[in-house]
C-alpha positions in Angstrom: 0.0 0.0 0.0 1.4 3.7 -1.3 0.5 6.0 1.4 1.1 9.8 1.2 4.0 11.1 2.6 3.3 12.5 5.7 3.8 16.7 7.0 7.3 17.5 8.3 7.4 16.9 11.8 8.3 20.0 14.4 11.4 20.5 14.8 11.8 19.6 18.8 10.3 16.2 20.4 7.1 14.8 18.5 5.7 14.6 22.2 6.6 17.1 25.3 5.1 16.6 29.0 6.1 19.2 31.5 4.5 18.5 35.3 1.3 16.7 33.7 -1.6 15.5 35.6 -3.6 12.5 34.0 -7.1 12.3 35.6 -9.6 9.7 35.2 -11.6 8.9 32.5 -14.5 6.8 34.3 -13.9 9.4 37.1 -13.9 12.8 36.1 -11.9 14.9 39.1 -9.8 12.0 39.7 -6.0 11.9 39.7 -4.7 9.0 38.9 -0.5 9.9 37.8 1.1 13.1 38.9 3.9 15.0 37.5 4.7 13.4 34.8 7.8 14.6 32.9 8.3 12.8 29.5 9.7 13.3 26.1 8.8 11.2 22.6 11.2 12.2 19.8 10.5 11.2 16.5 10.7 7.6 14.9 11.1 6.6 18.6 9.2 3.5 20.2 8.3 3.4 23.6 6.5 0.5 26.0 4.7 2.1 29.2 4.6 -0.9 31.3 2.7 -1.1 34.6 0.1 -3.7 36.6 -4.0 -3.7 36.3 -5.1 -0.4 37.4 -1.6 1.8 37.1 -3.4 4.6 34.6 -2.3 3.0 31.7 -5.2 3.5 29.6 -5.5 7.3 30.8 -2.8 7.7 29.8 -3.5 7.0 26.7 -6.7 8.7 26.5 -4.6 11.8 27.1 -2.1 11.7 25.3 -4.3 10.8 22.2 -6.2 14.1 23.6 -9.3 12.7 24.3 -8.9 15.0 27.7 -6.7 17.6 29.3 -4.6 17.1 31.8 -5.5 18.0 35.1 -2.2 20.0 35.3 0.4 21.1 33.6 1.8 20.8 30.0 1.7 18.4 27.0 2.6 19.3 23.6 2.4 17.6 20.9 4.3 18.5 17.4 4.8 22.1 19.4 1.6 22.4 20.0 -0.4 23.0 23.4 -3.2 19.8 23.7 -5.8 19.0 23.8 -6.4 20.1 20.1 -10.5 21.0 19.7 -10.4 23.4 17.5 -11.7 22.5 13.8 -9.1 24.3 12.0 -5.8 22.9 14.2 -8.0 19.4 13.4 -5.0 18.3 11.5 -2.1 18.4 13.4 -4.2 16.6 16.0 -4.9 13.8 13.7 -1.0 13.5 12.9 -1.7 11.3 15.8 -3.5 8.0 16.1 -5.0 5.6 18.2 -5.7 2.1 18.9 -8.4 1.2 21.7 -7.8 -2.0 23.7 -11.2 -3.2 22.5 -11.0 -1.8 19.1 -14.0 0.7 20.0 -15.5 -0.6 16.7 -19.1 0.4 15.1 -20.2 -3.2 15.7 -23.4 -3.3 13.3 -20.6 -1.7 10.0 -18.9 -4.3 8.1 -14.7 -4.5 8.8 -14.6 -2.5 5.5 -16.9 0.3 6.5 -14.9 0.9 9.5 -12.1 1.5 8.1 -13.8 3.9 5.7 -15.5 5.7 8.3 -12.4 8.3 9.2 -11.7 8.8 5.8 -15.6 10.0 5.4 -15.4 11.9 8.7 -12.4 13.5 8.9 -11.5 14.1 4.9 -14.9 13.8 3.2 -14.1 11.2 1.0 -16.6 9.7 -1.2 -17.1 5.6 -0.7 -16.0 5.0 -4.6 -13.2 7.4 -3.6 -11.5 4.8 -1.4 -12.3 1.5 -2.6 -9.2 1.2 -3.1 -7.2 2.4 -0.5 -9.7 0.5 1.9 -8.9 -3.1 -0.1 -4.8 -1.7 0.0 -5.3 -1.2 4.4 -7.5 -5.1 4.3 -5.0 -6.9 2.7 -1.5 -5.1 4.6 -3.3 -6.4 8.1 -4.7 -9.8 6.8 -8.2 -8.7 7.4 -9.1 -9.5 3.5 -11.5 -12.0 4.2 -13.4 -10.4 6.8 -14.0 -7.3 4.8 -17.8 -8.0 4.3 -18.1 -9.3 7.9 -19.9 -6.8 10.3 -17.1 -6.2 13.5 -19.6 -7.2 16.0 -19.1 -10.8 15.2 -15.6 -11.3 14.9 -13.7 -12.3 17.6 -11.6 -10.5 20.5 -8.5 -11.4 17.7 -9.4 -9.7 14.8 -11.2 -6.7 16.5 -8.3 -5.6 17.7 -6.8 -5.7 14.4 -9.6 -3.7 13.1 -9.1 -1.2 15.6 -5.3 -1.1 14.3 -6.0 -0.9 10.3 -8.6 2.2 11.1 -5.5 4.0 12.9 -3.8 3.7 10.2 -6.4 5.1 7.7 -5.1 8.5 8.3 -1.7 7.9 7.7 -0.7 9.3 11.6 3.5 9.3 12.1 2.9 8.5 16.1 0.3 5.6 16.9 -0.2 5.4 20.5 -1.8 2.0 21.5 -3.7 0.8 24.6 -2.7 -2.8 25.7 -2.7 -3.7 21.9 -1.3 -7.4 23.3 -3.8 -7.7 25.6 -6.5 -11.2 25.4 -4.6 -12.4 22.0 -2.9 -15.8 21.1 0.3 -16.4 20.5 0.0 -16.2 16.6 -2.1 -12.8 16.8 0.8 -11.8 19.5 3.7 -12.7 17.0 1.8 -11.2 13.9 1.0 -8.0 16.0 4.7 -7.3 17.0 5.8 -8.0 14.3 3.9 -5.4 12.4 4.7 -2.7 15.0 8.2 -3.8 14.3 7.8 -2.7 11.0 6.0 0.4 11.3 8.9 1.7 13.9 11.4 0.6 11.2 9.7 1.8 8.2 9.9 -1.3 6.2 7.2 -2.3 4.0 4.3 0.4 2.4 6.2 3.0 4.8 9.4 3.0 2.2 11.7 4.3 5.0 9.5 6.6 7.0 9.6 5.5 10.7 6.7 5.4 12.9 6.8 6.7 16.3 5.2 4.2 18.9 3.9 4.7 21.8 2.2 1.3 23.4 1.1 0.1 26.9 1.6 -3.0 28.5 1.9 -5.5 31.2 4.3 -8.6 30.2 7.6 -6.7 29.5 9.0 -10.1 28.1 7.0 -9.7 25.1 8.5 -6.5 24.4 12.2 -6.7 26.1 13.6 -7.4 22.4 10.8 -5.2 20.4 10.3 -1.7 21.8 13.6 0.8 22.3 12.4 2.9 25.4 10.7 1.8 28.0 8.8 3.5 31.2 7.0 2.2 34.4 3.5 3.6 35.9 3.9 3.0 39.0 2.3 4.4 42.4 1.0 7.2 40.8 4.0 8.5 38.6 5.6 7.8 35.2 9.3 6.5 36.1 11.4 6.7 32.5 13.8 3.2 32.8 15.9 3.9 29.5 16.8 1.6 26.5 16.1 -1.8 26.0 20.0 -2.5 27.0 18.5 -1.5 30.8 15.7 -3.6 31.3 17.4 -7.5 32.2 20.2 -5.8 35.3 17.4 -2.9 36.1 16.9 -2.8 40.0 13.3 -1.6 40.3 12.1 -4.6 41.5 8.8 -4.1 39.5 10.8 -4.2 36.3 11.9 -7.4 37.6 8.0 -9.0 38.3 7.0 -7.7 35.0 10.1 -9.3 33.4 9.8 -13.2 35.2 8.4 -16.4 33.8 5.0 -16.8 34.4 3.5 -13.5 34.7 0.4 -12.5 32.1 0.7 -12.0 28.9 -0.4 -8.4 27.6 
């Protein structure tokens, strides 16, 4: 798949966090990290690792500016989020995300939900993107679902729905909640796989890196895969390094998250 080569990025770090409050999402008033100081350059890809109920997925409802944050400031491509405002719509959408449940129109077909943010956010005609839809189908191996409606597919290949409508708009960061999480081992393999070709800009991307950003909770699955790698933990986002780090790091939750046995996702 040919995909248009995206805007020139900032000059600066494609994400900036400065004293950043994440609240809630079920909650609304509720902190749940504090002061969070963090900094996503371009092309980089990062695993925020933590247990059941660390924020993770606030997290990433912030920082894919689905809310403010409580305090302080995040910017993404230089710019102050959350981005509202119709005509700064764009930069916002240089940016996109992957639900842990997909967060699919269940009663659409695979095909018309990847169609849907082309529609919304470009006003493309369906005949328009025939196409490009079929192009997006076949790179995920979702071909023979296409006529399928999302509701009945299994936990599997929802999630790799949600993935292939991220992608629709051609973002350069993809920020992605627990995309691991509740798959089998050959939808695991397949999915990191594909992420480690979207960081290294194989394939349709022709060179141009991806910057990831992804959540988890099994850091083996992603001790060889992702380059940077943070903790949420007690409230706070705690920045471990580079991969090289992880096996002799001396947080001891590193070292839970790291031993045989523990859950996958």
């Amino acid at each position: 798949m040919m995909m248009d080569p995206p805007s020139a990025a900032a000059n600066g770090p494609v994400i900036e966090m400065s004293g950043v409050n994440v609240g809630s999402m079920q909650q609304p008033g509720v902190t749940v990290l504090e002061d969070v100081d963090w900094r996503v350059e371009a092309g980089d890809y990062w695993l925020i690792a933590g247990m059941h109920g660390s924020g993770k997925s606030d997290f990433v409802a912030m920082t894919g500016g689905l809310m403010p944050p409580r305090a302080g400031s995040y910017r993404l491509f230089g710019r102050e989020m959350p981005i509202f405002d119709e005509e700064e719509l764009p930069e916002r959408l240089r940016l996109g995300l992957v639900f842990e449940d997909g967060h699919l129109l269940h009663r659409l077909t695979v095909a018309e939900n990847l169609f849907l943010p082309l529609q919304y956010h470009r006003g493309t005609k369906r005949h328009e993107a025939t196409e490009r839809v079929a192009a997006m189908l076949e790179l995920t191996g979702l071909t023979h679902w296409a006529d399928t409606t999302a509701g009945s597919l299994g936990r599997n290949w929802q999630k790799r729905v949600g993935l292939a409508r991220a992608l629709m708009l051609e973002p350069e960061v993809l920020v992605l909640d627990h995309p691991l999480g509740g798959l089998d081992l050959r939808h695991t393999t397949w999915w990191l796989d594909f992420l480690d070709q979207l960081s290294t800009g194989g394939g349709f991307l022709q060179g141009r890196r991806m910057t990831l950003v992804a959540t988890g909770e099994d850091l083996r699955l992603w001790q060889h895969r992702a380059g940077n790698f943070a903790l949420l933990k007690q409230g706070r986002l705690v920045t471990l390094g580079k991969r090289s780090v992880l096996a002799g790091h001396s947080e001891p939750l590193v070292k839970e998250l790291l031993a045989e046995g523990f859950g996958v996702g």
